[in-house]
N, C-alpha and C positions, 0 to 999 in steps of 0.2 A: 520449929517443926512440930506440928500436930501429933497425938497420938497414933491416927488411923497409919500415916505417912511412916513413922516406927514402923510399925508394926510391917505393914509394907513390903521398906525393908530388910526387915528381919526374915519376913517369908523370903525374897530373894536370894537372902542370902544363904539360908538353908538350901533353898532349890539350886543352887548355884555346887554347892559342897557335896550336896547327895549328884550330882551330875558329874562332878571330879570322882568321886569314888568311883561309882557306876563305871565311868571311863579305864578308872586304877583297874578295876579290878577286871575288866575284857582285855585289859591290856596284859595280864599276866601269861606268864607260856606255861608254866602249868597250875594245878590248881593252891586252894590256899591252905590245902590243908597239908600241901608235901611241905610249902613254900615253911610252916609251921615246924614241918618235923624236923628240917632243916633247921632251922634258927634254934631247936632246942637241941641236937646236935654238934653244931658248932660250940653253944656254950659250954656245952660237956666237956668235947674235944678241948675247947681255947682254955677249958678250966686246969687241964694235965699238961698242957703246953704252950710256949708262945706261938704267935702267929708267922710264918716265915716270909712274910709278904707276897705270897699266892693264894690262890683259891685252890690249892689242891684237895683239903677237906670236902670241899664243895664238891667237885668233881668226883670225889671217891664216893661220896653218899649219893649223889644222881646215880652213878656208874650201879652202885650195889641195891638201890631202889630200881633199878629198871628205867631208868628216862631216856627216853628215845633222842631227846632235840636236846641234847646236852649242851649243844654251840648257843643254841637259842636263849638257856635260860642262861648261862652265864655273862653272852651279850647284854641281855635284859637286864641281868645284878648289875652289871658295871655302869650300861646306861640310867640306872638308881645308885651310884656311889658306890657298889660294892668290887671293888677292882681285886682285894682282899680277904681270906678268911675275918677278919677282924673288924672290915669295913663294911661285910655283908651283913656283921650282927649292928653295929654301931648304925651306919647309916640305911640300911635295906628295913630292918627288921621294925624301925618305926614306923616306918612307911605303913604297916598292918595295924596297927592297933586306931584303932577308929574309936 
């Protein structure tokens, strides 16, 4: 394989990653900066307590933030792994860092 042919793709495959993101992130139900305040939240929270295997945390910080589609984003964690307070920081919260 030729240099140009690298190089190539490598542009592809950039282009390919920024078009997954793009999509992550239209795909969100709300924005990324609650989705943020949350994750630092929960760690607080999971810091004074175990997880009880719900997302009530979740739901308590949506509830006291004002989120209107609170089915919506919970839907959304679980269909990202987070079925769980514990599974929303563990597996959701990677999902953001880029």
């Amino acid at each position: 394989m030729d240099q140009h042919e690298k190089e190539r793709r490598k542009q592809i495959r950039n282009e390919l990653r920024q078009k997954q993101q793009e999509e992550f992130e239209k795909s969100l139900p709300i924005n990324r900066e609650i989705f943020e305040k949350l994750f630092d939240d929960l760690d607080h929270q999971l810091g004074k307590r175990n997880c009880d295997d719900t997302n009530q945390l979740t739901v308590e910080f949506l509830k006291k933030n004002k989120i209107g589609n609170i089915e919506n984003v919970v839907s959304w964690l679980a269909d990202h792994g987070g079925y769980c307070d514990c599974e929303i920081l563990a597996n959701v919260e990677e999902k953001f860092e880029n």
